[in-house]
C-alpha positions as a Python dict, from the first residue, in 0.01 Angstrom:
ca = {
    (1, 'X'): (0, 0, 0),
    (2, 'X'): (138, 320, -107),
    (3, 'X'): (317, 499, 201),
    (4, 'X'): (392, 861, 235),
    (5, 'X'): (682, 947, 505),
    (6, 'X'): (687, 1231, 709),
    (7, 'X'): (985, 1308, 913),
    (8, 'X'): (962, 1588, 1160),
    (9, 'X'): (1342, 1757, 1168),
    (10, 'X'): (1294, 2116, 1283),
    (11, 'X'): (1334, 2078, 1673),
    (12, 'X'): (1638, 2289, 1753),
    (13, 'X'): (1751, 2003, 1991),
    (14, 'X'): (1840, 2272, 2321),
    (15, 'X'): (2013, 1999, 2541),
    (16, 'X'): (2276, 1952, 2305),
    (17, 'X'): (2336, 2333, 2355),
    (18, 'X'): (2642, 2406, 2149),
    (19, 'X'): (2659, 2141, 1945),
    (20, 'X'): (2303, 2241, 1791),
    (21, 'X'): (2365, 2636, 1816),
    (22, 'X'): (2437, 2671, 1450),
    (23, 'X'): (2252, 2374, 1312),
    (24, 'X'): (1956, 2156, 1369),
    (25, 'X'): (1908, 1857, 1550),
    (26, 'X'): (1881, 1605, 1294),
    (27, 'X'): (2216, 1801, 1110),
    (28, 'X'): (2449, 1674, 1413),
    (29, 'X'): (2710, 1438, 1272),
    (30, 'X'): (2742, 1117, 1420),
    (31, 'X'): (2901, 801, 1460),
    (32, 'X'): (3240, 987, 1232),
    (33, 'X'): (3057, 1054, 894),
    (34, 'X'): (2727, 1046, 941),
    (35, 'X'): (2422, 1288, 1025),
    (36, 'X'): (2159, 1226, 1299),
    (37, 'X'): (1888, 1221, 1013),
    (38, 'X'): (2051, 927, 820),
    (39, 'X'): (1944, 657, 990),
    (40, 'X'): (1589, 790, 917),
    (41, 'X'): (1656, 836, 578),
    (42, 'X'): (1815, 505, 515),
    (43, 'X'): (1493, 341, 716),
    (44, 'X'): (1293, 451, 429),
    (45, 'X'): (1485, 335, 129),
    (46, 'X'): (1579, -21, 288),
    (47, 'X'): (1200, -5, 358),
    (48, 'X'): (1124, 28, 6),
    (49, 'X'): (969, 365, 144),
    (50, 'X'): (1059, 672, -92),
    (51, 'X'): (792, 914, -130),
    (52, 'X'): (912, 1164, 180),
    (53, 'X'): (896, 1509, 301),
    (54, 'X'): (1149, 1666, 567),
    (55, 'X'): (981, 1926, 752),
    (56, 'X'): (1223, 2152, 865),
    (57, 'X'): (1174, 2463, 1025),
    (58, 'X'): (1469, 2585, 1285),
    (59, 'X'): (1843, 2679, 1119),
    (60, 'X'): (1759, 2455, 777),
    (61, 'X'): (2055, 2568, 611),
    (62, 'X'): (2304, 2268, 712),
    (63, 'X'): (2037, 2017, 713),
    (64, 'X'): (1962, 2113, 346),
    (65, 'X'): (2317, 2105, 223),
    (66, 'X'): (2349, 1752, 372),
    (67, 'X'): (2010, 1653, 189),
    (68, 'X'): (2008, 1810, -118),
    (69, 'X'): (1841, 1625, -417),
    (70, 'X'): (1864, 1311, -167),
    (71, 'X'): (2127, 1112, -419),
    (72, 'X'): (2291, 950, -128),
    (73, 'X'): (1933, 774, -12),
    (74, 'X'): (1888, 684, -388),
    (75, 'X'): (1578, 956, -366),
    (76, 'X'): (1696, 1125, -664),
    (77, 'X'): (1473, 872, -910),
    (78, 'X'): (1213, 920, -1136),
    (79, 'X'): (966, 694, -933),
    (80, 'X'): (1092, 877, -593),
    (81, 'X'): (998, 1198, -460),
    (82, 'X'): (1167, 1417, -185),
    (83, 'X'): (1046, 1758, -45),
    (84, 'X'): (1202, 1950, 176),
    (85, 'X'): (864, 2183, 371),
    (86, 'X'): (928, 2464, 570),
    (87, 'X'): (690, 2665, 759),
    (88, 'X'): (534, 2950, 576),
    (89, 'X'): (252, 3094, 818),
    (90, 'X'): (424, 3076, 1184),
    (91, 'X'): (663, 2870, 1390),
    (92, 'X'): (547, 2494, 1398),
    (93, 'X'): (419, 2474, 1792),
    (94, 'X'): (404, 2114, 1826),
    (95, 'X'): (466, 1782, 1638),
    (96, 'X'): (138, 1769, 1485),
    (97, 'X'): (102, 2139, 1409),
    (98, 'X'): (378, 2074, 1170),
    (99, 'X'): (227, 1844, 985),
    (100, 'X'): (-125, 2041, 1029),
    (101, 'X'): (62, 2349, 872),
    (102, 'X'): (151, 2136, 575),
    (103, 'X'): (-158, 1941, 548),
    (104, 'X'): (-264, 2037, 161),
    (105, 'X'): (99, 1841, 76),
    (106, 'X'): (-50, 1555, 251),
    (107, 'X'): (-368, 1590, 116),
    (108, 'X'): (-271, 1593, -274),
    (109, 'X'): (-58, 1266, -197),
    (110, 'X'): (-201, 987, -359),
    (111, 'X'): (-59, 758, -49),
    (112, 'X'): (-287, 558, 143),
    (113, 'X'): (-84, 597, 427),
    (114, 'X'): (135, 803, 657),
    (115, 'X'): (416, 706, 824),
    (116, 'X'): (560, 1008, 1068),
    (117, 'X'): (945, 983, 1202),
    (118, 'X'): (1159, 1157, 1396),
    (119, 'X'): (1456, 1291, 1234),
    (120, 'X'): (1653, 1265, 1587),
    (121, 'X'): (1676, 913, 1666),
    (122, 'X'): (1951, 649, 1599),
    (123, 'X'): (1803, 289, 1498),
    (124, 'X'): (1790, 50, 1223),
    (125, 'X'): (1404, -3, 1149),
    (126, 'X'): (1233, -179, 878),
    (127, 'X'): (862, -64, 855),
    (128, 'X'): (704, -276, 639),
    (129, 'X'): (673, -481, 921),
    (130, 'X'): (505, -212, 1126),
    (131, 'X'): (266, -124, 831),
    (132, 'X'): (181, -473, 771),
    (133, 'X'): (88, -462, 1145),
    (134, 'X'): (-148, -165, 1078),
    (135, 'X'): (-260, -309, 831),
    (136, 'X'): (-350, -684, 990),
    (137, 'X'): (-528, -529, 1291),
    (138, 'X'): (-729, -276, 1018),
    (139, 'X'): (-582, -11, 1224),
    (140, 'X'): (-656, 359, 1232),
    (141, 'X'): (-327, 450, 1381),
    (142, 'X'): (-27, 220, 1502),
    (143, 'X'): (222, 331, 1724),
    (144, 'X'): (574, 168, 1757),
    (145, 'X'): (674, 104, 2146),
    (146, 'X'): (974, 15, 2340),
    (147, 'X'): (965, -164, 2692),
    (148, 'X'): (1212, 96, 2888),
    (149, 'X'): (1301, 68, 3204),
    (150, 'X'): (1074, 158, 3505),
    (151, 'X'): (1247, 397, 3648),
    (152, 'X'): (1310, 630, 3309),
    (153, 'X'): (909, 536, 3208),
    (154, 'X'): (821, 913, 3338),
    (155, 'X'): (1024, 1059, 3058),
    (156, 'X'): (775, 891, 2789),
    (157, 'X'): (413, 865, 2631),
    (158, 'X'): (360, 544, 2828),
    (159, 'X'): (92, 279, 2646),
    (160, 'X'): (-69, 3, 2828),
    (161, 'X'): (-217, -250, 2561),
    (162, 'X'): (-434, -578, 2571),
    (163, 'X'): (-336, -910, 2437),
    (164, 'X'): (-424, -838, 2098),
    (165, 'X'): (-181, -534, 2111),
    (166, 'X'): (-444, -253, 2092),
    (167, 'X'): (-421, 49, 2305),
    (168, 'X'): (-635, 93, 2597),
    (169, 'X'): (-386, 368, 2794),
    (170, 'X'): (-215, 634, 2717),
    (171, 'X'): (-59, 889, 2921),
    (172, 'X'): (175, 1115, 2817),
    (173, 'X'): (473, 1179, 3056),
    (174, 'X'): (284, 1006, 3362),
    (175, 'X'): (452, 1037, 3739),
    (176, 'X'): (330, 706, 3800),
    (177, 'X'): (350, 494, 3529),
    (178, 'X'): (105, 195, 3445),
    (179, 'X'): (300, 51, 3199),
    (180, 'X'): (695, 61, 3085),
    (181, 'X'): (608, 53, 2696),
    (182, 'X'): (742, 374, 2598),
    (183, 'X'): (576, 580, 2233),
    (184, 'X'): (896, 601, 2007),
    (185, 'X'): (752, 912, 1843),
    (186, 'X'): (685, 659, 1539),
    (187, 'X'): (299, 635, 1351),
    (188, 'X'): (140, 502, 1109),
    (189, 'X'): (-153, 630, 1033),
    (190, 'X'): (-456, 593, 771),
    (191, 'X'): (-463, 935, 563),
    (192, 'X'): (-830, 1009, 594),
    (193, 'X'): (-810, 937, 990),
    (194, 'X'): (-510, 1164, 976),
    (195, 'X'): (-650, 1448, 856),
    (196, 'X'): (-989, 1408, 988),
    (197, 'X'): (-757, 1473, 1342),
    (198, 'X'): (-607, 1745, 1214),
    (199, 'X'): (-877, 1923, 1105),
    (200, 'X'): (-1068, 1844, 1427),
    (201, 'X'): (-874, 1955, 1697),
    (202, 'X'): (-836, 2303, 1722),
    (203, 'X'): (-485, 2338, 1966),
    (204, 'X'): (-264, 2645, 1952),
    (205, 'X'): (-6, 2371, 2036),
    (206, 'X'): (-80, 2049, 1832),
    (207, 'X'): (107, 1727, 1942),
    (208, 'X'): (31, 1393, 1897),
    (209, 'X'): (120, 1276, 2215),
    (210, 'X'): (-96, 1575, 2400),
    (211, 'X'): (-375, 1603, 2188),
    (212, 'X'): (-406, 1344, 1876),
    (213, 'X'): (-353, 969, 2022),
    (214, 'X'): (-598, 1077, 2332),
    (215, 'X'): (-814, 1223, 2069),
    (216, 'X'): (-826, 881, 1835),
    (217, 'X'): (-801, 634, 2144),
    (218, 'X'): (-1183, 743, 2218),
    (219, 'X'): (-1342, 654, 1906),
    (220, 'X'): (-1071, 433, 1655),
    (221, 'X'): (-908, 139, 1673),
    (222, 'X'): (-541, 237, 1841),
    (223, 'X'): (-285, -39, 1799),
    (224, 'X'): (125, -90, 1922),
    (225, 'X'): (365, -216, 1708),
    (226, 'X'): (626, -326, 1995),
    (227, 'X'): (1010, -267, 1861),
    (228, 'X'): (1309, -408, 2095),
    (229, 'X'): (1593, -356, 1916),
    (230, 'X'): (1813, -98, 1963),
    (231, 'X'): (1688, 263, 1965),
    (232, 'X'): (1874, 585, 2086),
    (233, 'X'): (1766, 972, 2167),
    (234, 'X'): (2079, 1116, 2173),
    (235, 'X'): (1932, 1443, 2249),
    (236, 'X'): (2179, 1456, 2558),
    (237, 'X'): (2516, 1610, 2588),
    (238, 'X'): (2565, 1217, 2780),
    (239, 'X'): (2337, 1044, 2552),
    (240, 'X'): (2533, 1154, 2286),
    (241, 'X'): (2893, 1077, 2370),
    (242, 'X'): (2768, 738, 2508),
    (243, 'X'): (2570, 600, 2220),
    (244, 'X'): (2935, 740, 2028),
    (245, 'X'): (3142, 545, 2213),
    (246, 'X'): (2935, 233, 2218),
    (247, 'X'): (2991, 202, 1817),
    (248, 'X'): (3342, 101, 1888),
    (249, 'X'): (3323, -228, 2065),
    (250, 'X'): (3395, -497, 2017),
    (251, 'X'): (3227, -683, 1730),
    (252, 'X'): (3008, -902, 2003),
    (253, 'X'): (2944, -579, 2185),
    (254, 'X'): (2772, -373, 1947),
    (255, 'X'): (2476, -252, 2009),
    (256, 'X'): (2407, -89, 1607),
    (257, 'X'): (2567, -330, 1353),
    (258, 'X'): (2714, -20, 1047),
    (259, 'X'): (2793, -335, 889),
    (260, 'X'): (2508, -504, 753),
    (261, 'X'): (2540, -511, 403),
    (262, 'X'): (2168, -588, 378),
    (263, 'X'): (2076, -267, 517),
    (264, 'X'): (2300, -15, 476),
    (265, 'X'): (2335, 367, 631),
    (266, 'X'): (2365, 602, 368),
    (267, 'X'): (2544, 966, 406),
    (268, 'X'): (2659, 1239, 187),
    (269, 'X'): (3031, 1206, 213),
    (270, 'X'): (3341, 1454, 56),
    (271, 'X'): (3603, 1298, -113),
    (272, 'X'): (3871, 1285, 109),
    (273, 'X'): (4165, 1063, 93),
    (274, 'X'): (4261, 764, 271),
    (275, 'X'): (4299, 724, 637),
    (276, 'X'): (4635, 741, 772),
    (277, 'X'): (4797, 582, 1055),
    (278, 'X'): (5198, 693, 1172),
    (279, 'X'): (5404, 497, 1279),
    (280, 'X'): (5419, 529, 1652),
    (281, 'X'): (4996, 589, 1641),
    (282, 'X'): (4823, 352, 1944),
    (283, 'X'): (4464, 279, 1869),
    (284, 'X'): (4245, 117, 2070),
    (285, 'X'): (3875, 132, 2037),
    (286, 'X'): (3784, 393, 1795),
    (287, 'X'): (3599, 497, 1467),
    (288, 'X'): (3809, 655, 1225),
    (289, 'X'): (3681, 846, 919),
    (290, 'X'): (3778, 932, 609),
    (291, 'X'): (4114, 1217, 592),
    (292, 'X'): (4174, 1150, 877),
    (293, 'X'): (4582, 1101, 1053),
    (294, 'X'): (4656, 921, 1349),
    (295, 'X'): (5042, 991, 1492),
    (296, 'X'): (4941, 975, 1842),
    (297, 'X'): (4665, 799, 2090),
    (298, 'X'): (4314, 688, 2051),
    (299, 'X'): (4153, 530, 2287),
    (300, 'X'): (3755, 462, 2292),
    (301, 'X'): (3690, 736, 2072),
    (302, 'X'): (3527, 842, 1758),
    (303, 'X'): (3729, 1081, 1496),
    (304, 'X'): (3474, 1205, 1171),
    (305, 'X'): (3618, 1308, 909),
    (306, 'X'): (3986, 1533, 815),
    (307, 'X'): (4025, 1485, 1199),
    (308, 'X'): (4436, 1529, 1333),
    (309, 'X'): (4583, 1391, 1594),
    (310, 'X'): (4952, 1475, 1623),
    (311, 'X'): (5234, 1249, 1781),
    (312, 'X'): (5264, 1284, 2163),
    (313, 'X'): (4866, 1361, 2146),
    (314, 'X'): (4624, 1181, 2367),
    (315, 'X'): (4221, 1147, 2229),
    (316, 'X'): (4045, 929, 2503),
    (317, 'X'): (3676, 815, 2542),
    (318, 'X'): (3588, 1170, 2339),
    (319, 'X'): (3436, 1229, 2004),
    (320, 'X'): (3555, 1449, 1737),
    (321, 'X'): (3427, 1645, 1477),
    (322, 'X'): (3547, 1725, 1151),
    (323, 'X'): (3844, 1867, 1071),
    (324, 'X'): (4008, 1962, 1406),
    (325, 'X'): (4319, 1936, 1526),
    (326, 'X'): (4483, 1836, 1843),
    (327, 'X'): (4845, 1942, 1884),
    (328, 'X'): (5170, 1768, 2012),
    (329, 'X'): (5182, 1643, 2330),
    (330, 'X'): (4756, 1760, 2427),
    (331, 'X'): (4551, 1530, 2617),
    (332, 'X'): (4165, 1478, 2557),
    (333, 'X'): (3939, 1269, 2832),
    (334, 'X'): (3578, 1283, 2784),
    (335, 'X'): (3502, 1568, 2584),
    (336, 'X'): (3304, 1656, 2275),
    (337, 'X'): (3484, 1849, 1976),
    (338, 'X'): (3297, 2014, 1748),
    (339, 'X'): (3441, 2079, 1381),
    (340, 'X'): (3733, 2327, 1290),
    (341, 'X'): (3874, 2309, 1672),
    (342, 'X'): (4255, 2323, 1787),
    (343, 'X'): (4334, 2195, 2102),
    (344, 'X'): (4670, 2359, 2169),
    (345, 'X'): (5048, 2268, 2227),
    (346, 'X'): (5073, 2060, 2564),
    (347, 'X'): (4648, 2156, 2682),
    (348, 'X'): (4462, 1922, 2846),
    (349, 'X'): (4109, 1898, 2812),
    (350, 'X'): (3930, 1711, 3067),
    (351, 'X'): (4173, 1685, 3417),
    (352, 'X'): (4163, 1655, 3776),
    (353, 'X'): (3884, 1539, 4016),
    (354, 'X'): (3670, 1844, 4072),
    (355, 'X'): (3321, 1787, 3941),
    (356, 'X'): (3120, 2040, 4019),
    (357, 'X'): (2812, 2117, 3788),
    (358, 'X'): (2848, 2335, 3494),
    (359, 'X'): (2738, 2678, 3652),
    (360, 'X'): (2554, 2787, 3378),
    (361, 'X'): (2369, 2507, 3224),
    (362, 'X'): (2371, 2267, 3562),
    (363, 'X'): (2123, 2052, 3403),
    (364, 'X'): (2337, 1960, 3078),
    (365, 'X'): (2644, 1910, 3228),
    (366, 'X'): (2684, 1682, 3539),
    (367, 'X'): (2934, 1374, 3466),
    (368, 'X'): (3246, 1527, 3385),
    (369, 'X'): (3229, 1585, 3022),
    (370, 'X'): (3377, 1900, 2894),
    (371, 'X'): (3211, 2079, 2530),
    (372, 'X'): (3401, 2254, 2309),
    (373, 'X'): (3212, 2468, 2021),
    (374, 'X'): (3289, 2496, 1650),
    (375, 'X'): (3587, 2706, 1554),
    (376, 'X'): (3777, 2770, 1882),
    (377, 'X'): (4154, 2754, 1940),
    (378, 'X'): (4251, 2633, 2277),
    (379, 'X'): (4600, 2809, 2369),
    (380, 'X'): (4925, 2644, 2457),
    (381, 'X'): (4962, 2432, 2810),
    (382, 'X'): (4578, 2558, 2839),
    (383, 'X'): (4412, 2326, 3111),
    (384, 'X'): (4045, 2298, 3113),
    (385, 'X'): (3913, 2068, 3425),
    (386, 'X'): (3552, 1912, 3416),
    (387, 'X'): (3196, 1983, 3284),
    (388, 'X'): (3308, 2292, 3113),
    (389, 'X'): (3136, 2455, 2826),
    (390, 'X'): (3379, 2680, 2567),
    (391, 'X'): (3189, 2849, 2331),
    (392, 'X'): (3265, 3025, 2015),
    (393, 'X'): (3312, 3375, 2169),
    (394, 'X'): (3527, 3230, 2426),
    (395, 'X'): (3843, 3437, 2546),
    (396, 'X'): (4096, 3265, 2746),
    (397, 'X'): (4261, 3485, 3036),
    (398, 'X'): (4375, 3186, 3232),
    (399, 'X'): (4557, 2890, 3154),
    (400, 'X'): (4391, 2724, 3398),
    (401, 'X'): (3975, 2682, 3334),
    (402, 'X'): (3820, 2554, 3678),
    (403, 'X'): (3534, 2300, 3655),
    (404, 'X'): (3169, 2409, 3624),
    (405, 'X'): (3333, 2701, 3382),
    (406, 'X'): (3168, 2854, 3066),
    (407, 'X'): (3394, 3059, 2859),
}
């Protein structure tokens, strides 16, 4: 049945903080050469799944140079069709007011269907088998679920189902939780039902979650599609570095297999050259990307593309973006590097034992990891301590920056 996809990519992403100041969510690279949005994108094509619109809305620019004519995603075909929607009226105010503001695309779509994603989330789906699902049950909308664990269930739409898998509860964010099956942000929904909702509800703040599923759940036939492999927000300065750091286990240990020929992760890559490794380079643990040179240590870490690391250098459970630089004889522990960054001569960035809470953004920065925005130079012998945030205006006036520090 013919399927139109909707993927929602305009959030701005605010607890990522720097590394979403200049560009959107979905834009972030990820796992070396990729974007957030990839694993979306390649969703739909290895789900045979290529009539799509992006709606964008909050700094586009990067997230449309990525895109483009969608080549990469083999969306660039006569039978395929990719739009790129932007809000033209007013800021989208929630997930389905986006979709609401765009609803005469939807409408002229000769799909059946329509499948709405997230543009955020890392995971290797196939949804055929989730519309085939819908489709079984005669649903009106099907929601894909993920048991999570009790204690995190608060931070969810929480479902509770009956044997047959249809929705009796839903509850979005709930203090007490019935249930630990968790609303992936993930629907499939029959067109006429969807816009029958739309046009229904009158909310200044549209969401599916808030206003839509409670709305359907009433009168239609509400169904869960339950998905348990894995599947990642990395919307978190932690969630971020983690799910990084994860891709480079070992083979047994890893928890998103890049390697699957059979269902591959497409990007929009620059020709760069070869990898290169000197001759006294340790590497343990790490994701590499193309341009790249290794003359010093890597340890647990994740280097995208044209990254440098120098001999006497020191990269260790940290991820770096492209094209920076770190210089003779630095040291990086548990930090994020965002593109076009020089960590000086001799700097260290991430030392000593003081933890204390980033003073300005508490919430965002708790376990130690230090952010570094796109574009600055770290000076010579610089030391910069713990849960640190150095921005793009920074000025350094010390060589020593204490923990909890924004620059």
């Amino acid at each position: 049945m013919k399927t139109l996809a909707l993927i929602l990519a305009g959030g701005r992403g605010s607890r990522l903080d720097l590394l979403s100041e200049k560009r959107v969510k979905p834009a972030v690279p990820f796992a070396g050469k990729y974007r957030i949005i990839d694993f979306t994108l390649s969703n739909c094509g290895n789900s045979g799944i290529y009539d799509i619109a992006i709606l964008t809305q909050y700094l586009p620019l990067s997230l449309n140079e990525h895109i483009g004519v969608g080549k990469p995603w083999d969306l660039d075909r006569r039978d395929t069709r990719l739009s790129l929607l932007q809000p033209y009226k007013e800021w989208y105010s929630g997930t389905a007011d986006a979709v609401l503001q765009n609803i005469e695309y939807v409408k002229r779509s000769n799909a059946e269907l329509v499948l709405i994603l997230s543009g955020d989330h890392v995971y290797k789906m196939d949804y055929r088998k989730m519309i085939a699902h819908h489709l079984s049950n005669q649903a009106d909308l099907t929601i894909a679920v993920q048991p999570v664990p009790t204690e995190e269930a608060s931070r969810y739409g929480i479902l509770s189902v009956d044997k047959s898998t249809k929705i009796t509860k839903f509850a979005e964010k709930p203090k007490h939780p019935e249930s630990n099956l968790a609303s992936m942000g993930i629907y499939v929904f029959s067109k006429a039902i969807l816009l029958e909702a739309l046009q229904t509800l009158e909310e200044d703040d549209l969401d599916f979650g808030k206003h839509v599923i409670p709305h359907l759940l009433k009168t239609h036939k509400v169904y869960a599609h339950v998905f348990e492999d894995y599947w990642k927000d990395v919307g978190t300065y932690d969630s971020y570095l983690e799910a990084n750091i994860e891709l480079t286990g070992t083979v047994d240990k890893i928890p998103l297999d890049m390697y699957d020929r059979k269902w591959r992760i497409h990007t929009r890559s620059e020709e760069m050259p070869s990898v290169k490794i000197g001759s006294k380079a340790m590497i343990h643990q790490a994701l590499i990307s193309n341009g790249s040179i290794v003359a010093g240590e890597v340890e647990r870490s994740v280097l995208s593309p044209g990254v440098i690391i120098h001999p006497g250098a020191k990269v260790i459970n940290s991820v770096i973006l492209n094209d920076s630089e770190v210089m003779p004889g630095a040291t990086v522990e548990n930090a994020i590097i965002d593109k076009n960054v020089t960590i000086g001569f001799n700097a260290k960035v991430g030392y000593g034992d003081d933890y204390t809470f980033n003073k300005a953004k508490p919430e965002l920065l708790q376990s130690g990891i230090n952010v570094i925005a796109k574009g600055v130079n770290i000076p010579e012998g610089t030391v910069i301590e713990r849960n640190c945030r150095i921005t793009s205006a920074a000025v350094f006036k010390h060589n020593i920056v204490k923990s909890g520090s924004t620059l």
